[in-house]
N, C-alpha and C positions, 0 to 999 in steps of 0.2 A: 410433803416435808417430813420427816423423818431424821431425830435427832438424839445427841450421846450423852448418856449421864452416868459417872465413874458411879457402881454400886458399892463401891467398898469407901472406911473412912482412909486405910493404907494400901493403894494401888500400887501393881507396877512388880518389878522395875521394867519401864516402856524404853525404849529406845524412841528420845526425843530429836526432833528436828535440831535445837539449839542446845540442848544439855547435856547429851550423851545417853548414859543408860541414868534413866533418873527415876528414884522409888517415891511417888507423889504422895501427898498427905491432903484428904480432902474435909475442910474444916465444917462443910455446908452440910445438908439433909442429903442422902444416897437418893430420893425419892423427887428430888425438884431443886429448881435453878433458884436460889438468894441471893440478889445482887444492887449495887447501886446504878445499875447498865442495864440496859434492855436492850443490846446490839441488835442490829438485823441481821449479820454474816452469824450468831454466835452457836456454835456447834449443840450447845448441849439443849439449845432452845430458847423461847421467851422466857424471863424472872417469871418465877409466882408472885402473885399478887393478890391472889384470894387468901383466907382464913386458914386452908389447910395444908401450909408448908409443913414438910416434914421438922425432924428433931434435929436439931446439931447435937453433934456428940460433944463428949465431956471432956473435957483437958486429961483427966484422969484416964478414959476410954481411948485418946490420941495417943498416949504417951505408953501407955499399956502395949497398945497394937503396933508401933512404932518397935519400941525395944523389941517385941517377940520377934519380928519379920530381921532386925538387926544382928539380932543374935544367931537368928537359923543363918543370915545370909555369911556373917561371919565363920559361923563354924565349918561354914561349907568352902569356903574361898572362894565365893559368887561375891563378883565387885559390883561396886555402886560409885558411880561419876558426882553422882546429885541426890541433894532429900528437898523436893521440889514444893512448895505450897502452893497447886492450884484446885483442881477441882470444879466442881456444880456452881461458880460462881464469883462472888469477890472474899476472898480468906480475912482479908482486915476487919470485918463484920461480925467474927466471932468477939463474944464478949472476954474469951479469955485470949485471945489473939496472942498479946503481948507475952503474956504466960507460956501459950504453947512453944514459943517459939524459942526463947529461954529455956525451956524442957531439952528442945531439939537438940540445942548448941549445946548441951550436956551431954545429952545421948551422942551424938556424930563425934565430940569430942571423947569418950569415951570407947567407943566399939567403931567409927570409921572415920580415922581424923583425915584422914584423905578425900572424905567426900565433901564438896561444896553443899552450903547453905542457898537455895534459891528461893525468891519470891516473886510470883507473878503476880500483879494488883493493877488496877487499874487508877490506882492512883487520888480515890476520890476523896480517900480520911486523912491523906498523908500531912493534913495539916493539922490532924491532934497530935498534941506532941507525946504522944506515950507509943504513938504507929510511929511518929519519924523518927524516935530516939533506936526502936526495938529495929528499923529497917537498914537502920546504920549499920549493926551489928553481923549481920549477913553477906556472904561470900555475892551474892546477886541479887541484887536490888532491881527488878525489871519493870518497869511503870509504862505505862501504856499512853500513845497518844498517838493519833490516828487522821489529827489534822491543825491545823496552823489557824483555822475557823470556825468561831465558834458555833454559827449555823449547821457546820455541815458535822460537826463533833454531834450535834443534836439532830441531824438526822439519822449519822449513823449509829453514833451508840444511846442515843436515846435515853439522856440520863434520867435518874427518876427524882423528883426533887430539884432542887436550887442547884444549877453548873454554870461558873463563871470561868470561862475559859484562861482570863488574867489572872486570877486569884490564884489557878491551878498551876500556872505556870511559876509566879514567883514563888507558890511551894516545891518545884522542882529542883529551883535556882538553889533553895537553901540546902542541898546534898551537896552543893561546890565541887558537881563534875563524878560522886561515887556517884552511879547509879547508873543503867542501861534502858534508854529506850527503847520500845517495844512500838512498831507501827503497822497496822495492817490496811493493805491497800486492795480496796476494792473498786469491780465498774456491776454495772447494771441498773435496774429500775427498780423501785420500791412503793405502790401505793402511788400512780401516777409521777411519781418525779423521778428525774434521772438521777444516778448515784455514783458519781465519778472523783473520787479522793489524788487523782492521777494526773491532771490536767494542770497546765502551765501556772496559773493562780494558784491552785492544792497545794502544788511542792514548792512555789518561792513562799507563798506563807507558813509552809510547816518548817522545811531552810532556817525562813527568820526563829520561828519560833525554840528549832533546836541548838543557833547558835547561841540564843538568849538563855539558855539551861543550862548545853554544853558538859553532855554526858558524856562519859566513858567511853561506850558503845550504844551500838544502834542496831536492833535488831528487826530486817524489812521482813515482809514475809504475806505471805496471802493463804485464801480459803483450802482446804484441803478438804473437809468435808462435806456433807451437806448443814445449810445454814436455817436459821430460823425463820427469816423470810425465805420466802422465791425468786426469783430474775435475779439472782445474785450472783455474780460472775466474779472467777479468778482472773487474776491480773499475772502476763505471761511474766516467764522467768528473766527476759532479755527487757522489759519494762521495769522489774524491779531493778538490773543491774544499773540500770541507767540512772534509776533515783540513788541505788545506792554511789553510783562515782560521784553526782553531787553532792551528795551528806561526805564523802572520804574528801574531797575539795575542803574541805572544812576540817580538814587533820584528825575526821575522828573514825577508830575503827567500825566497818560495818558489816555485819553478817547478813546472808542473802539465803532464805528459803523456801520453796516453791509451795 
């Protein structure tokens, strides 16, 4: 196993699956994964859990490294589609979270009012209200849900801490349809049990659970790298279209990524 962690805190700009060309901001340690997940597909590895996570950088140190990379990219007439918050883990987690992101929408509106705001989160804080007010304010709100059950949300993302699968959802309800779901579908084995998000039961409970939110858009997509477990299998391109025409049966748009 062998896995990815963005060294820098302003990466990019990568040419993303769903963004375009997107310049990432990583709000976690360059040195190890912080997160309220401990997925088994997840690229950059398991969460630390031990005493010696590295530093999160400082709002100050974000917004510093941010302008610079804006301004070169500016004077140069090198575009940018996206100013993405993902990185080493779940970005809502910084302490100044709300702040940085407020920074951003100054900077992006100032030096590239043309690039989208995105956030990738897993969704886990979205019920303090100072994450869901600040996630309003953003071009892409991307939240993550990966099944319709809460068993199998807990085998595969392996939350750390207290995860009610109901709880999470009527905090999704309260965006009234801004936001984008994010789901990733995987097969394989994990630690003797099989691990199949794909199957007949998987997609009519997740179905139920995404007309109950009723987002914007839906973003399908599977593994591309190597994952943090092993026996972890991508899920083919003509299986995701298929989940995705059932989620578009339900009028909402879906993207499909392999």
């Amino acid at each position: 196993m062998s896995t990815f962690l963005f060294d820098k805190t302003v990466f990019g700009p990568v040419k993303s699956r769903r963004l375009g060309v997107s310049l990432g901001i990583n709000l976690l340690p360059t040195n190890s994964k912080v997160c309220t997940f401990d997925c088994i597909y997840c690229e950059c590895g398991w969460t630390d859990k031990g005493s010696n996570v590295g530093v999160l950088p400082t709002r100050e140190d974000v917004i510093s490294k941010l302008e610079g990379v804006l301004i070169e990219r500016s004077q140069k007439n090198l575009p940018i589609d996206a100013i993405t918050f993902a990185g080493n883990g779940e970005p809502t987690m910084h302490p100044a979270f709300v702040e940085i992101v407020e920074d951003t929408l100054k900077l992006r509106q100032r030096l590239f009012p043309g690039a989208r705001i995105s956030i990738l989160s897993n969704a886990t804080l979205v019920h303090k209200p100072r994450i869901f007010h600040v996630l309003q304010k953003v071009d892409d709100n991307i939240l993550k849900l990966d099944s319709g059950i809460e068993a199998t949300i807990k085998k595969i993302n392996c939350p750390l801490g207290n995860f009610n699968l109901d709880t999470l959802i009527e905090s999704l309800k309260k965006f009234q349809g801004i936001l984008t779901i994010q789901s990733m579908f995987i097969k394989g084995e994990y630690e003797g049990y099989k691990v199949d998000n794909t199957t007949e039961e998987e997609i009519s409970a997740w179905l139920s659970a995404i007309k109950e939110i009723g987002p914007k858009r839906i973003m399908v997509y599977t593994i591309a790298r190597e994952t943090a477990a092993e026996g972890i299998e991508a899920v083919s391109i003509d299986e995701l279209e298929q989940i995705a025409e059932k989620a578009r049966s339900l009028g909402i748009e879906v993207l499909v990524s392999s």
